[in-house]
N, C-alpha and C positions, 0 to 999 in steps of 0.2 A: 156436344155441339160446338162449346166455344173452343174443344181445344184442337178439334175439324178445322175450323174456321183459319184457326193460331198458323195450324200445318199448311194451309192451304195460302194464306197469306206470305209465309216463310217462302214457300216453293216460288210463287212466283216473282219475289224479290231476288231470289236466286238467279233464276233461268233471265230475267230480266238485267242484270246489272253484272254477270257474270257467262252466262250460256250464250244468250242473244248475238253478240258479239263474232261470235264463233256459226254465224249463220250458215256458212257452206262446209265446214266441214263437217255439220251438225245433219246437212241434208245430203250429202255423201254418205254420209254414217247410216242413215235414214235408210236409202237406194240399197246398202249393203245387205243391211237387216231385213230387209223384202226378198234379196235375192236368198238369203239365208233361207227365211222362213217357207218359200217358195221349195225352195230344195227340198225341206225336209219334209212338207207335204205330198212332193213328187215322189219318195222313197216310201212312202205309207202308201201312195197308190198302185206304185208296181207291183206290190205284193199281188195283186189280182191278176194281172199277165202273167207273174211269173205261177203263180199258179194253178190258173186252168187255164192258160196257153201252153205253159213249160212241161208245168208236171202233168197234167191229165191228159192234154189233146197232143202232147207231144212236138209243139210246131219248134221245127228247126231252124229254123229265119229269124224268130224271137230268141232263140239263145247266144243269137251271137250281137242281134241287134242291141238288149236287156243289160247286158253287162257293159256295153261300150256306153251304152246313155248313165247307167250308175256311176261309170268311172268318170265323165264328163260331168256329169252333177257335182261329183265329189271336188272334182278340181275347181269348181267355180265358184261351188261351199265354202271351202278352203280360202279361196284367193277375195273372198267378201267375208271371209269373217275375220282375216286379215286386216284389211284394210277399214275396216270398221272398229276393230281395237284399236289400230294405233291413232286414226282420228278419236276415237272418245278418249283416252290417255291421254294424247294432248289436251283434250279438253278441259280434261280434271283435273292434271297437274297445273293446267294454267289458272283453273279457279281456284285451287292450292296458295300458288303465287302471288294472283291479284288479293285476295281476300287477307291474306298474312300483310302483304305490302298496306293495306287500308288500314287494317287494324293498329300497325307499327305507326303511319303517321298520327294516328287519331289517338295512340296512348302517349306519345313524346309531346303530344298538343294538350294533352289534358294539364290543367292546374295541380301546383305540387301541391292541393289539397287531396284531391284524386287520387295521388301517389303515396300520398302520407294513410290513407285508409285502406288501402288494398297492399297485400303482401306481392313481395316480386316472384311468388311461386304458383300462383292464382295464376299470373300474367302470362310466364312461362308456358303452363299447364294449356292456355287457352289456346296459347299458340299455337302449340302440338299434336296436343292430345285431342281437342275439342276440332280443331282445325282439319284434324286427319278422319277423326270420325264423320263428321259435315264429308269433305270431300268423297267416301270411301261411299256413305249412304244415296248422295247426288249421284255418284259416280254407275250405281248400282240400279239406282230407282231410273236413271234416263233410259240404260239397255236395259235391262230388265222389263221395264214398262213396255217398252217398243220394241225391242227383238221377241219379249214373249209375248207378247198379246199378237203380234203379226201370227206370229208361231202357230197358237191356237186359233185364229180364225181361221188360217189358211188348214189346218188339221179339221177343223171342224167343218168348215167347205166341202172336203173331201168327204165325211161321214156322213153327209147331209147329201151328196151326191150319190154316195150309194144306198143308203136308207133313212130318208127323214123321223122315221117311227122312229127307228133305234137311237136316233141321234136326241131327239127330245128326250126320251128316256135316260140317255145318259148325263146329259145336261141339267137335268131338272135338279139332282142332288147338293149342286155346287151350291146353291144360296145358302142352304143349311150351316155350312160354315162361317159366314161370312160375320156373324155376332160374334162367338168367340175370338175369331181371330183380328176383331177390332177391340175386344177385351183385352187382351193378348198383349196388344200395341201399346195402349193407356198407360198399362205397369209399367212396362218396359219404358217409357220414356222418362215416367218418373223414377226408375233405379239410375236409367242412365246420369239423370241430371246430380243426384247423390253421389256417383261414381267419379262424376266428373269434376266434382267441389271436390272430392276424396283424392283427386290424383295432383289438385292444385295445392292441398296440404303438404301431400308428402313431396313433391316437387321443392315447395318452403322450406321445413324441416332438414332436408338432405342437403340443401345449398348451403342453410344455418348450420348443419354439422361440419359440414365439409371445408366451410371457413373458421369454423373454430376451432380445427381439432387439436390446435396446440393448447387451449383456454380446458377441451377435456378433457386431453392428456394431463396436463398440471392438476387438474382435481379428480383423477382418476375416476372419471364418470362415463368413462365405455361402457360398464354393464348399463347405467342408468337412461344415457341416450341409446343403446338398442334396445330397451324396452320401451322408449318414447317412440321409436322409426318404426318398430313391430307391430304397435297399436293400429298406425295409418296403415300398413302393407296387409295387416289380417283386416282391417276394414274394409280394403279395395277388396280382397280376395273373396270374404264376404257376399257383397256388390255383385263381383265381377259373375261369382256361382251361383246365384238368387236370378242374375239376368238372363243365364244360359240356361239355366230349370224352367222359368217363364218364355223363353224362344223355342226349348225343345218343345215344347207342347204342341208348336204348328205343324210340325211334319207330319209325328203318328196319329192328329187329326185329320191330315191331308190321305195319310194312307189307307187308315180305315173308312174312310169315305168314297177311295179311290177302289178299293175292295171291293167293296158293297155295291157300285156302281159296274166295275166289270165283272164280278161273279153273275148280276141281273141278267148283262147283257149277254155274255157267253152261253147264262140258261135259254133267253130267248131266241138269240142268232143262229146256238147250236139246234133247236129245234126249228128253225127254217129252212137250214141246211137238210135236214134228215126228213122236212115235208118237202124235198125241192123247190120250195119258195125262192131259194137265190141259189146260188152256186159258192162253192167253198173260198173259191180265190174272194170275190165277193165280202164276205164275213169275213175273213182274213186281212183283207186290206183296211175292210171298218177297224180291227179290232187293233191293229198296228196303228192306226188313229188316234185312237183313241188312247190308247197304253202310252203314244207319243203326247197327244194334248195333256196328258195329266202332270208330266215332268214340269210344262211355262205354268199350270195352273199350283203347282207346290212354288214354285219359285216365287209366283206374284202372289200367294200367299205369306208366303216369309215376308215379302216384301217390305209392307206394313210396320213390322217387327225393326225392319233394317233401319224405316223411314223414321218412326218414331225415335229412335236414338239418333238418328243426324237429326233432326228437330230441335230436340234436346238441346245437341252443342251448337246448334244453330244462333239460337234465343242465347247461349254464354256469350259467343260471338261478335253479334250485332249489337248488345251491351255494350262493348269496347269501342265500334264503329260507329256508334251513333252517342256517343256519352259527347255530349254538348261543355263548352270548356265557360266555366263563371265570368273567367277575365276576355273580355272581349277585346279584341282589336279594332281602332277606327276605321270605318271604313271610306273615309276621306285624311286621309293623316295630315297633319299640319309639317310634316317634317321639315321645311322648309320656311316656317315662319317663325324660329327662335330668334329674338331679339340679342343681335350679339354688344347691343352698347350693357349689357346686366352682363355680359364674359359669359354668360350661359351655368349663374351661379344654381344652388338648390335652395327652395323655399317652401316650406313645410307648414300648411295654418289647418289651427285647429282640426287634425286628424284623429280617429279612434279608429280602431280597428278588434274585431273577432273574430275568429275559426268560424268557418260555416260549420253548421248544425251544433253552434255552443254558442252561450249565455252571458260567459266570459269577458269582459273588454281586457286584452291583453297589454293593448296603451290608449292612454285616455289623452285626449285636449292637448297633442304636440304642436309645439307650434318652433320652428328652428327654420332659420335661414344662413346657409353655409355657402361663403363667398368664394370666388375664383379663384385658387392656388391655395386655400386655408386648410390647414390638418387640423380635425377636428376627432377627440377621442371619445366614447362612448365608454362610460364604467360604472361598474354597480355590481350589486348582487349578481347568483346567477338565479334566471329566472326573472329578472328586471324589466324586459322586454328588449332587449339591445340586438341581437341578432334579427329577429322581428323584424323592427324599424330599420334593419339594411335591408333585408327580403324588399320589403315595401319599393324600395327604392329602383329597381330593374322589370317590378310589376311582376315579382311571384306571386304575390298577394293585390289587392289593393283594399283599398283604405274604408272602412265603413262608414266613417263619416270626415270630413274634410276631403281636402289637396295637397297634392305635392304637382310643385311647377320645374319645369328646367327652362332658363333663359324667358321665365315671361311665360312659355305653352304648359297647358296639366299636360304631365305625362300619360292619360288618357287619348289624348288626342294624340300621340304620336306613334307611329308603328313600330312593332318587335325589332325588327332588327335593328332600324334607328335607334330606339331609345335605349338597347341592351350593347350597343356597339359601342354606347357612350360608358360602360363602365366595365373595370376589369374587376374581376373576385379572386380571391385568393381566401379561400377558409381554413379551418382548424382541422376540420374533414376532406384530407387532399385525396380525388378520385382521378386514379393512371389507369387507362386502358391498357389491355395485355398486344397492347403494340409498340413501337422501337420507340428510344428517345425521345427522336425529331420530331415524330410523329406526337409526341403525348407534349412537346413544350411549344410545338405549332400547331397545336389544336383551334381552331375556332379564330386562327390567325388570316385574313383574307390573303394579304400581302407582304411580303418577306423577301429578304435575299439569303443566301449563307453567309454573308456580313455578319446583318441582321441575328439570326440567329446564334451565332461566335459572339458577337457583342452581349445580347442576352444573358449567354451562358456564362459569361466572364461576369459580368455585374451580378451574377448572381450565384455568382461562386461553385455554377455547376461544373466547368469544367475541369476541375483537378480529380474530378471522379469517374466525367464520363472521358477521360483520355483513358484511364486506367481498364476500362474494360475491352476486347479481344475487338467488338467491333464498334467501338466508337459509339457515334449518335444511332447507329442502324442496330446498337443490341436492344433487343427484347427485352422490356421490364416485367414481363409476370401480370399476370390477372392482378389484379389492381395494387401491380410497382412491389411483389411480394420478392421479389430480386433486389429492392433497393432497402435500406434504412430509411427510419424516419424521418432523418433528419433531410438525408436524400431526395426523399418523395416531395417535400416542405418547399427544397430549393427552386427542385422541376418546377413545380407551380409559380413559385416567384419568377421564375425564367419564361414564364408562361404569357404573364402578365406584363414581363417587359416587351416581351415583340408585339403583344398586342396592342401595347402603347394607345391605350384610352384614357382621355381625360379626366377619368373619374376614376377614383382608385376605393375599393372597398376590401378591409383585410380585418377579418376575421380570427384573430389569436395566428396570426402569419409565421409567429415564431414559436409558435407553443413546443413544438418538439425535437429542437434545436438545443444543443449545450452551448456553456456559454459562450466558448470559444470562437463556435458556427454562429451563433446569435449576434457577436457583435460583426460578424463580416456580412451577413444578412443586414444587419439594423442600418451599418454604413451604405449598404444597395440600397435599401430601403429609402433613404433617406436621400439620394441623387435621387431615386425615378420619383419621388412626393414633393423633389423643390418646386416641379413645374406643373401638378398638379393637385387637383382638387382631390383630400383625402375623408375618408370616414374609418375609423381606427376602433376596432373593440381589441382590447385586452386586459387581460386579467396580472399580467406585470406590469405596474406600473409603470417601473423603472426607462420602458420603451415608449410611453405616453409623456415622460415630466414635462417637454419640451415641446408640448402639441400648442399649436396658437389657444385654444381655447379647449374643454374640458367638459363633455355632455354629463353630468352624475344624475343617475337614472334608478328609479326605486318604484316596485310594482305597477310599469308601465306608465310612470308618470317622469317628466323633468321637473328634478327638484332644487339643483344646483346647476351654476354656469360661472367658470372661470380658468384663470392659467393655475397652476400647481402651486405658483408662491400663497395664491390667495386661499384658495379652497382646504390647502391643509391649515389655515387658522377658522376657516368659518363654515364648512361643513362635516359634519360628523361622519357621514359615509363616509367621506373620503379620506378621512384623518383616523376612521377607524381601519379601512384597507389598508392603507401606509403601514398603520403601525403592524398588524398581521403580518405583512409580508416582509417588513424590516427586520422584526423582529425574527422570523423563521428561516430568515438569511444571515441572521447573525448567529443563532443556536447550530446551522450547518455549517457555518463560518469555525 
């Protein structure tokens, strides 16, 4: 009952938010599938004229009239059921569309906690797989429903016109069915939803091969990962044959049912015929009926079958569409009321923060106020919380206990775009879209000139690379920059962060995969675009921090030291044990 209810709820969030929309060409479609059904009830009738008019009494006026009305049905069969696919097409393909385009904005919306729990092959998976299942079953169940059920009432009109006895008779059977083939359904939705987790795995897996395959080449692990991908593809396979064993079942239930109901009636029709109870055309056109209604009555059997696996991926779906995001945006934003006599510094009291659904405090009791123009570097262990506490800062996360203010307002109070416009990133983990240049170093850029980005690309020492390639700023970097160097990929991003020119600068190990050479002509850009603003610095070289105004050292999510470089290597141990590790590791490469 409740998973009736489930079905039944799903359908009409569908048709409502998705079909509705589409109201005229839904009731065109409608007119089509009548005139359809119409037709084919008209060709079960003729059989009775052409029979004891044609064949027994011979009338010559009916053989020439009889065929020109067949061909004229046919044509108009034809030209509606036409025009009835390509309006429902449309329709599917457009709830295809809309429902993908929902889902995309409501996963880009979701919290990068959201993203951190779920694999990017689930996502994928839903998108396609589940997506196209949903559409194929809506797609099915609306003509299906409505072109056959018209079908069989208008076939059964017909039966019931020329013998109501026979036609109860024939009719009575169909309930008999109707348990199993809601049995039938049940299974079937729950393979499907096993199927459908099954195909979001190996969607995962395939991606993770496919970008590693240099990592399993170098450890000769090709047999090892196609026995890992074999596991998920024999799983589907599985699945996929366990579901088609449980759907054949409705047909040869339909047939033998179908059997038994016109073997009855050919015994009883043919002995009415031979008491001349009726006339043979008569019984012929019943029986053409009837042989016709049994075809919508298999179909809308299966149905069920069809409906329960768009169900299935329905409920995957709607998951994604309706997952509600933690970090809320105001919905009065103060954008507008930062106090600019504070220069619009950051101020940080008393904040802790956890992972949702953990126990964890990953920083406890921060309390930091970072003034207007001031470089401020973040170091410690890894694992200290220091990436963290920059997330925090743009509201990937937010705070579980305290505030963080900009200029006087909690960043609570101010909206996404506002309060993310205000800072540029640059991390350790540089992500290039497999689109041009220009494109991936004026990402997320509102406004620009080719000035602008010439100027960028010089400060940031992209351009001695990208003159050297065939087409300039317009070539193609590869699914995420696999045409570039690392060092390369590192620059683009700083190039990134210049045109976007944010007051607020956050850099995440910015040089980590730069030599030295590239390092100190980055450190020199570096070090123009942070004169004139506000920076927050993690890195794990020193050597690119000595010189930060002040010095965050950070130890299992707490601040434990604060000072410039001359002081801190006499009086904190972190940081005088860091020094020495990496001096000393520079001097043994030395």
């Amino acid at each position: 009952m409740k998973n009736n209810k489930n079905t039944s709820k799903l359908l009409k969030r569908l048709f409502s938010d998705y079909v509705k929309k589409h109201y005229s060409k839904l009731i065109i479609s409608m007119f089509c599938m009548i005139i359809v059904a119409a037709a084919t009830a008209l060709n079960a009738w003729m059989m009775q004229p052409v029979l004891d008019e044609i064949f027994i009494n011979k009338n010559r006026t009916l053989i020439i009239i009889i065929p020109i009305a067949i061909i004229i049905i046919a044509i108009v069969k034809g030209l509606a059921s036409y025009f009835q696919s390509i309006f429902m097409s449309f329709i599917g393909y457009k709830l295809v569309a809309d429902i993908q385009n929902q889902m995309f904005k409501s996963a880009v919306r979701c919290d990068l906690s959201y993203h951190n729990q779920i694999n990017s092959g689930t996502l994928v998976s839903r998108f396609i797989a589940d997506v196209g299942s949903l559409s194929r079953g809506v797609h099915n169940v609306i003509i299906n429903i409505i072109k056959d059920s018209l079908t069989f009432i208008f076939l059964v009109g017909v039966m019931f016109y020329h013998d109501a006895k026979l036609a109860f008779i024939a009719l009575f059977i169909f309930p008999v069915a109707i348990y199993p083939i809601r049995r039938i359904g049940k299974r079937l939705r729950k393979i499907s939803k096993n199927t459908q987790v099954g195909f979001g795995l190996l969607t995962s897996k395939l991606s993770e091969s496919f970008s590693a395959i240099k990592t399993i080449k170098a450890f000769n692990s090709e047999n090892f990962e196609s026995k890992r991908i074999d596991k998920e593809i024999f799983n589907i396979f599985d699945l996929t044959y366990k579901s088609t064993k449980v759907n054949s079942i409705a047909r040869p239930l339909m047939e033998i049912i179908s059997g038994l109901a016109i073997g009855g009636i050919i015994f009883i029709g043919g002995s009415q015929v031979i008491q001349d109870q009726t006339t043979p055309g008569t019984f012929f056109s019943f029986l053409t009926a009837l042989l016709m209604a049994y075809q919508p009555i298999k179909s809308l059997a299966s149905l069920n079958a069809t409906l329960q696996i768009a169900m299935a991926s329905a409920e995957r779906v709607f998951e994604i569409i309706d997952k509600k995001t933690l970090i809320k945006e105001s919905k009065f934003p103060k954008d507008n009321d930062l106090n600019l006599n504070l220069k619009n510094n950051i101020r940080i009291s008393k904040m802790s923060f956890k992972y949702p659904n953990s126990t964890k405090l990953i920083l406890k009791n921060i309390n930091l106020e970072i003034h207007n123009g001031e470089r401020i570097a973040l170091v410690g262990y890894s694992g200290a919380g220091k990436t963290t506490l920059m997330n925090l800062l743009p509201r990937f996360f937010d705070p579980s206990k305290g505030k963080i203010e900009i200029g006087g307002v909690d960043i609570k109070e101010l909206s996404f775009n506002f309060l993310r416009d205000y800072f540029s990133l640059v991390s350790q983990e540089i992500v290039l879209f497999d689109e041009t240049i220009k494109y991936n170093i004026c990402y997320g850029a509102k406004m620009y000139s080719d000035k602008d980005l010439k100027n960028a690309c010089s400060k940031a020492h992209c351009s001695e690379f990208i003159n050297k390639f065939p087409k300039g700023f317009n070539e193609v970097v590869g699914e995420n920059g696999t045409r570039l160097s690392g060092g390369q990929k590192q620059r683009i991003a700083i190039a990134r962060a210049f045109i976007r020119n944010s007051p607020f600068l956050l850099l995440d190990e910015a040089t980590s995969s730069l030599d030295s050479k590239s390092e100190k002509k980055i450190q020199d850009s570096l070090d123009k675009l942070i004169s004139n603003k506000t920076s927050l610095i993690i890195a794990h070289r020193l050597s690119t921090v000595m010189d930060a105004d002040r010095i965050i050292i950070m130890n299992n999510g707490e601040i434990v030291d604060v000072g410039k470089h001359s002081s801190l290597i006499k009086s904190s141990k972190i940081y005088k044990h860091l020094h020495e590790l990496q001096f000393k590791k520079n001097e043994k490469n030395f």
